[in-house]
Structures are given as C-alpha cells and as structure tokens.
PDB file of N, CA, C, O and CB in Angstrom:
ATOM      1  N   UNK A   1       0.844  -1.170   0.000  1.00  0.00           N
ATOM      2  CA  UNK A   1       0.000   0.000   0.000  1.00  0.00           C
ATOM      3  C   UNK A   1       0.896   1.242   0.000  1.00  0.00           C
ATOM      4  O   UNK A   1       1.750   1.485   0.853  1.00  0.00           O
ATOM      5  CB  UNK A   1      -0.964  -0.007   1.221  1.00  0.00           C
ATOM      6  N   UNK A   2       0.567   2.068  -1.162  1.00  0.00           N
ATOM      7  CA  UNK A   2       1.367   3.610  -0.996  1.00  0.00           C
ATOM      8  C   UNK A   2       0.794   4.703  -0.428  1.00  0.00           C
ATOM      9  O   UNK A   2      -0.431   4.703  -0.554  1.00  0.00           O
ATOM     10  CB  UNK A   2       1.726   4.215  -2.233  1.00  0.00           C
ATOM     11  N   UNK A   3       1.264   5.670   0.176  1.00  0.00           N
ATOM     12  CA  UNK A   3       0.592   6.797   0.777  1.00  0.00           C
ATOM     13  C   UNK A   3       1.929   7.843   0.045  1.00  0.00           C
ATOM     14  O   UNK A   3       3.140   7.753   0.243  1.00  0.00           O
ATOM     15  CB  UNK A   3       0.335   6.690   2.800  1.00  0.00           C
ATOM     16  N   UNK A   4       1.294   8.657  -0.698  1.00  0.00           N
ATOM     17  CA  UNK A   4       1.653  10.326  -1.150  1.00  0.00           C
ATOM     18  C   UNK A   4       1.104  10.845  -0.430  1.00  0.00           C
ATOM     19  O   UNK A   4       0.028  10.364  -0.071  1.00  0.00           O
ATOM     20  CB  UNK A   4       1.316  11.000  -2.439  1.00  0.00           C
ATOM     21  N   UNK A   5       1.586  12.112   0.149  1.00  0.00           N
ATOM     22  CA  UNK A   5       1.457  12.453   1.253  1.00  0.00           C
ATOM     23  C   UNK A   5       2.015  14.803   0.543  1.00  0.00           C
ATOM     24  O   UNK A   5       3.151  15.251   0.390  1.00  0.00           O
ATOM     25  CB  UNK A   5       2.736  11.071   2.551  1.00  0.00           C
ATOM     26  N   UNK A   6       0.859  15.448   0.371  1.00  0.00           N
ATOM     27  CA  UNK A   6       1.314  16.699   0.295  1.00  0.00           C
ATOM     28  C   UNK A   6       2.195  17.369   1.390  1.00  0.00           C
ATOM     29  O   UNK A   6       2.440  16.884   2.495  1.00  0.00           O
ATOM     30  CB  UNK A   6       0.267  17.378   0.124  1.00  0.00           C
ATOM     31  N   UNK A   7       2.603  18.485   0.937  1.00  0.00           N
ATOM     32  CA  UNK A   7       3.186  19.069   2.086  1.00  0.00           C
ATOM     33  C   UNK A   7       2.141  19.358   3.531  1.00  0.00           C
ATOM     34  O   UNK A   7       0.939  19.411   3.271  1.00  0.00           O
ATOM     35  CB  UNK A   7       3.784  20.436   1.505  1.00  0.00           C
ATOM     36  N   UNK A   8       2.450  19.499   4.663  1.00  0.00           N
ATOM     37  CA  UNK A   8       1.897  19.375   5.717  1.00  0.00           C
ATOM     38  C   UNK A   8       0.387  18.381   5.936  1.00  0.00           C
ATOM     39  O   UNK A   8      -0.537  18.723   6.673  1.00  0.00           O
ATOM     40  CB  UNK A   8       1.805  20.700   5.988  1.00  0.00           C
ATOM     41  N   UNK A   9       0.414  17.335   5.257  1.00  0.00           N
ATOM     42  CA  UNK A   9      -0.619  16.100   4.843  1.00  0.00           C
ATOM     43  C   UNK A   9      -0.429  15.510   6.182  1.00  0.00           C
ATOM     44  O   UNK A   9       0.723  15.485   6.614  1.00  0.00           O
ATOM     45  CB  UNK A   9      -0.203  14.957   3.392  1.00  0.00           C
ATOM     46  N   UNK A  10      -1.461  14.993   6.961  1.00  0.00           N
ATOM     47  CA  UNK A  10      -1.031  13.718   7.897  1.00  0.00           C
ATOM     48  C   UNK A  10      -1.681  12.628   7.442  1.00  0.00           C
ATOM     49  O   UNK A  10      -2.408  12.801   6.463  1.00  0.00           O
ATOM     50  CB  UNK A  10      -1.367  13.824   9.431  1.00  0.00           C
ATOM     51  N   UNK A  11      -1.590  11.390   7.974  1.00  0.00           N
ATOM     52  CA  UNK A  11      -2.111   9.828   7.395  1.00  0.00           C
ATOM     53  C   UNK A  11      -1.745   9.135   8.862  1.00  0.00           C
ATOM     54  O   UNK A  11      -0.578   9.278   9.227  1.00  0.00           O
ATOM     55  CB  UNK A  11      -1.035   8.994   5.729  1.00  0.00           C
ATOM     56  N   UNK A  12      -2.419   8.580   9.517  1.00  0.00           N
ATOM     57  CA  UNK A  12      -2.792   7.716  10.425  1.00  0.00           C
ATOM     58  C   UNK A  12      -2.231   6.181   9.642  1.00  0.00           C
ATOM     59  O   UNK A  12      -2.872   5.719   8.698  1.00  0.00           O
ATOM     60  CB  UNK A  12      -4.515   7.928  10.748  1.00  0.00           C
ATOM     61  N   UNK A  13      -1.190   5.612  10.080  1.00  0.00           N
ATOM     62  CA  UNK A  13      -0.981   4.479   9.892  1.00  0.00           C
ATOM     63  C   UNK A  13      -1.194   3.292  10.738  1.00  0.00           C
ATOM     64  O   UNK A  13      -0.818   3.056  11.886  1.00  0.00           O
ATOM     65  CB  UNK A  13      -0.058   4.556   9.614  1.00  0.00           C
ATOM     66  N   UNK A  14      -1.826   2.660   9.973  1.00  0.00           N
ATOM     67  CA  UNK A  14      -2.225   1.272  11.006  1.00  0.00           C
ATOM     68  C   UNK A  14      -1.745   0.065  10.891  1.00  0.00           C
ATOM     69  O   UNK A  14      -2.331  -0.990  10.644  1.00  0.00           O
ATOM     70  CB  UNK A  14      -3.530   0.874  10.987  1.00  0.00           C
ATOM     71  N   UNK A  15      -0.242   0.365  11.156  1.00  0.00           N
ATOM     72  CA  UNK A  15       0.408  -1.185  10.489  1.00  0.00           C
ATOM     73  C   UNK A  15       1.515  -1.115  11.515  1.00  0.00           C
ATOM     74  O   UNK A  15       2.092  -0.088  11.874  1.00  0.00           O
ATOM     75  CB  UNK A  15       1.079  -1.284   8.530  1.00  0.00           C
ATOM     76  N   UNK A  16       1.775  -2.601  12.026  1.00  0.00           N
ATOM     77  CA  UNK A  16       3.168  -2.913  12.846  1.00  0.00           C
ATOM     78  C   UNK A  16       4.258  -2.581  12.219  1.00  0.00           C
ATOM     79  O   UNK A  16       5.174  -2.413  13.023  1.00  0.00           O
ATOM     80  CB  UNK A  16       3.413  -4.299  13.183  1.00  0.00           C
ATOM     81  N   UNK A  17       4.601  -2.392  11.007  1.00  0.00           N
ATOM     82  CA  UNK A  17       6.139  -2.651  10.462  1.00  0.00           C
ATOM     83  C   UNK A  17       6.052  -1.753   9.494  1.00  0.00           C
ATOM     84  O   UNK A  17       4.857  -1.900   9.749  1.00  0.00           O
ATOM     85  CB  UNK A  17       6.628  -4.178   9.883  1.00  0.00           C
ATOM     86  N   UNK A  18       6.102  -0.985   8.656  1.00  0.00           N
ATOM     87  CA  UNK A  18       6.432  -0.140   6.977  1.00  0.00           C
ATOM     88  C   UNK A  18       7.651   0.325   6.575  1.00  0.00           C
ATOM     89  O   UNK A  18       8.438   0.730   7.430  1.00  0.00           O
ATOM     90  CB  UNK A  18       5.703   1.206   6.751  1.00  0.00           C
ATOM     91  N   UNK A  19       7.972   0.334   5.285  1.00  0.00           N
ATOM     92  CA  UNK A  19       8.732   1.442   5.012  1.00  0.00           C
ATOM     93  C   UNK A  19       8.614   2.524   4.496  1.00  0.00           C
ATOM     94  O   UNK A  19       7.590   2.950   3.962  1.00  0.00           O
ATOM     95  CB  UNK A  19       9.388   1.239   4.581  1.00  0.00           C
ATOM     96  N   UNK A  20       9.698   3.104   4.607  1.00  0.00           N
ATOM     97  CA  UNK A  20       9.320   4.561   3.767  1.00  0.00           C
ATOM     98  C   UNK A  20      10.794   4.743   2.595  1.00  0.00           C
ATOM     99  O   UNK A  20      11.998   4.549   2.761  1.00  0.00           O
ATOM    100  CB  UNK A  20       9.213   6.270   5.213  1.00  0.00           C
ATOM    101  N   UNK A  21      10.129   5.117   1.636  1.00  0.00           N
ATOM    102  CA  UNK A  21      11.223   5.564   0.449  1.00  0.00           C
ATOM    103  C   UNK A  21      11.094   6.908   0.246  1.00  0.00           C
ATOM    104  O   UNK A  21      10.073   7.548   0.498  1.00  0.00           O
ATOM    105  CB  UNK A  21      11.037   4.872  -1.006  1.00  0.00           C
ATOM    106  N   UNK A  22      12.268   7.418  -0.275  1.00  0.00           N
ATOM    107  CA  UNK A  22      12.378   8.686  -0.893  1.00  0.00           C
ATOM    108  C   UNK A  22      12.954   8.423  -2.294  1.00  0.00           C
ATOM    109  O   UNK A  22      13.365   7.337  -2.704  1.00  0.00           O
ATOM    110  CB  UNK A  22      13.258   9.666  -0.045  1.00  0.00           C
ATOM    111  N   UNK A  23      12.922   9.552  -2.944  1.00  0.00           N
ATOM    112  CA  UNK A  23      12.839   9.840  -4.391  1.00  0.00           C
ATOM    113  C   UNK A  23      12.678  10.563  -4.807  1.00  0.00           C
ATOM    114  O   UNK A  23      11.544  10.963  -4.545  1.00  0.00           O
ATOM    115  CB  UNK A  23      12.339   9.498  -4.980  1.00  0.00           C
ATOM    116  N   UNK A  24      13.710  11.776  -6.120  1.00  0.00           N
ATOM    117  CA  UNK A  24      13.904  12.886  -6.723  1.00  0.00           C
ATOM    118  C   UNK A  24      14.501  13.128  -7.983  1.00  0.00           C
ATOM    119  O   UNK A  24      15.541  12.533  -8.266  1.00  0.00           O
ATOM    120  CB  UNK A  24      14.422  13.452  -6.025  1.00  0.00           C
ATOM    121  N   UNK A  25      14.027  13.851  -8.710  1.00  0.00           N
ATOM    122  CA  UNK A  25      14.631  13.798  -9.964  1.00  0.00           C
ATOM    123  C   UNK A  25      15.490  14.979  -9.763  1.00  0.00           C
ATOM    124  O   UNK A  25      15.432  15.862  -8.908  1.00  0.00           O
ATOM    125  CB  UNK A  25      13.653  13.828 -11.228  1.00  0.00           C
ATOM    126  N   UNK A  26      16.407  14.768 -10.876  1.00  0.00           N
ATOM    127  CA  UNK A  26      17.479  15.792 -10.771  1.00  0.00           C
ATOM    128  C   UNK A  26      16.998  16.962 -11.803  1.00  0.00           C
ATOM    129  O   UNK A  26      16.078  16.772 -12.598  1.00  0.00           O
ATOM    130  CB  UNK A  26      19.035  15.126 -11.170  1.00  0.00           C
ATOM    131  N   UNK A  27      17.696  18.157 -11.712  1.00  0.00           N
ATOM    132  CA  UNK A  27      16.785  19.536 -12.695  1.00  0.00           C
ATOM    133  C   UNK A  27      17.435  18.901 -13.450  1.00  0.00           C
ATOM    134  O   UNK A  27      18.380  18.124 -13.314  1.00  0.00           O
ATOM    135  CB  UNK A  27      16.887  21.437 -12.659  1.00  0.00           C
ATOM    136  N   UNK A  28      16.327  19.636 -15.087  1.00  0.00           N
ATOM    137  CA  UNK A  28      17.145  19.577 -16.022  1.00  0.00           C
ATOM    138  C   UNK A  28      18.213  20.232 -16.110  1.00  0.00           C
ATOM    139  O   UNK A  28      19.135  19.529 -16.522  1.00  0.00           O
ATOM    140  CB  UNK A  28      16.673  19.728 -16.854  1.00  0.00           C
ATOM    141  N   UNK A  29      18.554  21.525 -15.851  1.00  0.00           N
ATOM    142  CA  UNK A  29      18.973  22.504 -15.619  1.00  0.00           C
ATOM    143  C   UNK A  29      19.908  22.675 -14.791  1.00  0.00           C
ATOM    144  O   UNK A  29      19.887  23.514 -13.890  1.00  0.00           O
ATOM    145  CB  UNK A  29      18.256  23.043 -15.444  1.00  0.00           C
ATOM    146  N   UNK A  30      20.653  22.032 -14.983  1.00  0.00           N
ATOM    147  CA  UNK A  30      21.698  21.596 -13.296  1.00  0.00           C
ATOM    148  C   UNK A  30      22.419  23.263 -13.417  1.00  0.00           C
ATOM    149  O   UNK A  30      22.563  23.947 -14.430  1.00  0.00           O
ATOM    150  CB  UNK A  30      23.511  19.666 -13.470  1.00  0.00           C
ATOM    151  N   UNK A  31      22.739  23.542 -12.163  1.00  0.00           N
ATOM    152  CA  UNK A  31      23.634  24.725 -11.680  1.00  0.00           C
ATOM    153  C   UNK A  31      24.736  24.488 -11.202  1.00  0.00           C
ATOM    154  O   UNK A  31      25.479  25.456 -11.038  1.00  0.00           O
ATOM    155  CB  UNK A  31      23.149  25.465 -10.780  1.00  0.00           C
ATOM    156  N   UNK A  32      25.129  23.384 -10.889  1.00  0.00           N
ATOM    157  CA  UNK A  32      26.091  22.061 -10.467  1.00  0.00           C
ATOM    158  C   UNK A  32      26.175  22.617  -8.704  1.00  0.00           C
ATOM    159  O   UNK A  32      27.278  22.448  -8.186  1.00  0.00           O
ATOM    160  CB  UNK A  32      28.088  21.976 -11.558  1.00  0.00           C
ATOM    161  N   UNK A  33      25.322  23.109  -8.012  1.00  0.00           N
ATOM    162  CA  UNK A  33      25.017  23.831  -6.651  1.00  0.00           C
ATOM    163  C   UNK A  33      25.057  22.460  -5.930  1.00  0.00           C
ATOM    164  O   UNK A  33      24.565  21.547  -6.594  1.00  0.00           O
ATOM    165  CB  UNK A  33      23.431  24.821  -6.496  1.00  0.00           C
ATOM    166  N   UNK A  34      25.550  22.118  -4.688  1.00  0.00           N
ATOM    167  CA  UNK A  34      25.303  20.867  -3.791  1.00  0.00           C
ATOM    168  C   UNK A  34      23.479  20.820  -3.384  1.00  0.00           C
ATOM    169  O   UNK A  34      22.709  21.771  -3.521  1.00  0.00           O
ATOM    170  CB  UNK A  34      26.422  21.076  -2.178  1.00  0.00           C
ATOM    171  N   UNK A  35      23.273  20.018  -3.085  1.00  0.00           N
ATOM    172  CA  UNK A  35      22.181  20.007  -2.741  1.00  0.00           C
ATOM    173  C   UNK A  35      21.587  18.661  -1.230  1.00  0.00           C
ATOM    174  O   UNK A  35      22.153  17.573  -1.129  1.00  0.00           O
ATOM    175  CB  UNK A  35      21.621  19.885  -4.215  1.00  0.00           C
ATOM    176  N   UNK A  36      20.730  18.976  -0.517  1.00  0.00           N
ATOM    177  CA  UNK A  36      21.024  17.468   0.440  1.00  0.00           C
ATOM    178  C   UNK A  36      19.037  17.159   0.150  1.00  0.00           C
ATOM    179  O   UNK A  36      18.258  17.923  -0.419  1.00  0.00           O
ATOM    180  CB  UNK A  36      21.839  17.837   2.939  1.00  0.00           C
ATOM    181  N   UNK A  37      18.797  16.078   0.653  1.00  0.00           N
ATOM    182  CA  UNK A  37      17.584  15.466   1.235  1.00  0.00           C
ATOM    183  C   UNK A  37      17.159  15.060   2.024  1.00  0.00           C
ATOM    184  O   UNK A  37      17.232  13.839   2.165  1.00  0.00           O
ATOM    185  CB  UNK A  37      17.268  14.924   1.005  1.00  0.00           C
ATOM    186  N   UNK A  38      16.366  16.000   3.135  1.00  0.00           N
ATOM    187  CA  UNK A  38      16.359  15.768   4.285  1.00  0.00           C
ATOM    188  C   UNK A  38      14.950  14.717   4.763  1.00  0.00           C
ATOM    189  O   UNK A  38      14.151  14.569   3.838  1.00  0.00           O
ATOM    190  CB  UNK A  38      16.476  17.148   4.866  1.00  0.00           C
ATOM    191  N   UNK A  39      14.761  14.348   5.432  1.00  0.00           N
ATOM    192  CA  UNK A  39      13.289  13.581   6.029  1.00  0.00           C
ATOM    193  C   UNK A  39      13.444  13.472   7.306  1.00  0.00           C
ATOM    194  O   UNK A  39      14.489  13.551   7.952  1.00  0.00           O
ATOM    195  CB  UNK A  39      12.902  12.055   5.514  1.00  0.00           C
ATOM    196  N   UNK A  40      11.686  13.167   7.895  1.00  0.00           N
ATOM    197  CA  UNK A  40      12.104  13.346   9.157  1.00  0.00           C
ATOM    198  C   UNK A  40      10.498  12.332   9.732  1.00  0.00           C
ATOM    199  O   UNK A  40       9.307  12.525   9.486  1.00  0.00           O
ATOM    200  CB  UNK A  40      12.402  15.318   9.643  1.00  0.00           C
ATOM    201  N   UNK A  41      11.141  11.357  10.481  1.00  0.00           N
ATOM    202  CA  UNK A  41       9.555  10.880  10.845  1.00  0.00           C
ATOM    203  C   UNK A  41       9.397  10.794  12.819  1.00  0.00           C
ATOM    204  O   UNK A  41      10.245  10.618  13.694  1.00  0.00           O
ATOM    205  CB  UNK A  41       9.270   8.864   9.949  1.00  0.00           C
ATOM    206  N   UNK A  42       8.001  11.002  12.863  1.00  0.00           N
ATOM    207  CA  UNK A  42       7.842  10.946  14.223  1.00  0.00           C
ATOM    208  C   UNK A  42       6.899   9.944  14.440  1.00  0.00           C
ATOM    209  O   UNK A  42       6.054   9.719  13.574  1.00  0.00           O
ATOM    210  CB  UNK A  42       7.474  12.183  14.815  1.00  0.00           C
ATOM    211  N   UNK A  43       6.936   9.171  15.711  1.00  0.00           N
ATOM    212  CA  UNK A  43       6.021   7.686  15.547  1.00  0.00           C
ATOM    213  C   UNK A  43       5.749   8.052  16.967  1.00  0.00           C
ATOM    214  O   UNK A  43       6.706   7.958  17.735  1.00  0.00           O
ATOM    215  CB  UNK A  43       6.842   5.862  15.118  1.00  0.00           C
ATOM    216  N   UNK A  44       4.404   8.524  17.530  1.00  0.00           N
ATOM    217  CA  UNK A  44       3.685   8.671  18.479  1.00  0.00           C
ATOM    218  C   UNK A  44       2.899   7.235  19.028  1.00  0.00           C
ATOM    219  O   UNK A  44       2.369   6.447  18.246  1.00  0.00           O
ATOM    220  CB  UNK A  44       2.861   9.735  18.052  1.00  0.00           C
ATOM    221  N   UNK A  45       2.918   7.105  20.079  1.00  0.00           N
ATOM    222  CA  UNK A  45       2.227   6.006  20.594  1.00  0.00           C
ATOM    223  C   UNK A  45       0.091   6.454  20.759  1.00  0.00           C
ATOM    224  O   UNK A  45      -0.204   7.432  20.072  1.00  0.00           O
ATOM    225  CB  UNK A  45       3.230   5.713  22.346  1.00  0.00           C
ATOM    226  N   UNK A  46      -0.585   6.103  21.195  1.00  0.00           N
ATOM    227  CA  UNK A  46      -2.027   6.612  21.238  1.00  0.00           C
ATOM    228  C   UNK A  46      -2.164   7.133  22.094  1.00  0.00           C
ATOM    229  O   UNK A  46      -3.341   7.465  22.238  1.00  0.00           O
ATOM    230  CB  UNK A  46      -3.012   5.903  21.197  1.00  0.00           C
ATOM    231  N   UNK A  47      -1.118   7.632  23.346  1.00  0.00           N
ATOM    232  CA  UNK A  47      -0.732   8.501  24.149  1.00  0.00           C
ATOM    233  C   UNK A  47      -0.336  10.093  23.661  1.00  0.00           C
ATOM    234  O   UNK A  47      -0.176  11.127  24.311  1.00  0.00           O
ATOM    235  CB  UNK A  47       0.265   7.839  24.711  1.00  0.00           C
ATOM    236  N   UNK A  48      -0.249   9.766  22.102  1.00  0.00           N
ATOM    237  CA  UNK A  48       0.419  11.241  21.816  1.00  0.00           C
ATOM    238  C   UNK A  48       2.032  11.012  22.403  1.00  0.00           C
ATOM    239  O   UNK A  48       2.686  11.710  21.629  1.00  0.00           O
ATOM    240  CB  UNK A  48      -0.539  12.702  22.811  1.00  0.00           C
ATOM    241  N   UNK A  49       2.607  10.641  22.982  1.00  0.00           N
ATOM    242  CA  UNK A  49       4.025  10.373  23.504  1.00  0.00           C
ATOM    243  C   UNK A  49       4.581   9.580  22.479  1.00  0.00           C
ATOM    244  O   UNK A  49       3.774   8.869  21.880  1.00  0.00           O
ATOM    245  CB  UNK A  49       4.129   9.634  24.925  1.00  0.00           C
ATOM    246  N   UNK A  50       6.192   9.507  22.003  1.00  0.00           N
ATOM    247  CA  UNK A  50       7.172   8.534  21.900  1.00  0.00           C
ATOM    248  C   UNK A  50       7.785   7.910  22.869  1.00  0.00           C
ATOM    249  O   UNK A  50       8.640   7.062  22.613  1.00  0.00           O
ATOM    250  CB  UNK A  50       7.983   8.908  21.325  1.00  0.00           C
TER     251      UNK A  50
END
C-alpha cells in the first residue's frame, strides 16, 4: 500500500512494520550547486508520547 502524502498532509498508519522511500529527480537545468535530502519521521504512541 502507498501513501503520497502533500506538504503538511497527515495519514494515520495502522500497520506494525512499513517502510518509507524517498525519491527525486534531478533539474534539467543543473547549476552544479550541492544540494542534500532531508526527512524526518515521528512515531507517536495513542498517548500522543514517543
């Protein structure tokens, strides 16, 4: 099962185990500038707590 997810989107997951991938295309247009990819996940218990 996939979840796309917009910017500031939430999704309630209901599964013991998942992964998550990332993925980006490069510009056409390169500037040859460094660039990084950041992510960030938070996994709350039904407490609202980690």
């Amino acid at each position: 099962m996939a979840i796309n997810l917009q910017k500031g989107q939430r999704e309630a997951i209901n599964a013991p185990k998942f992964t998550i991938g990332l993925g980006w295309d490069t510009n056409s247009s390169s500037t040859g500038s460094a660039f990084d990819l950041d992510a960030s996940v938070f996994i709350l218990g039904e407490n609202k707590k980690y």
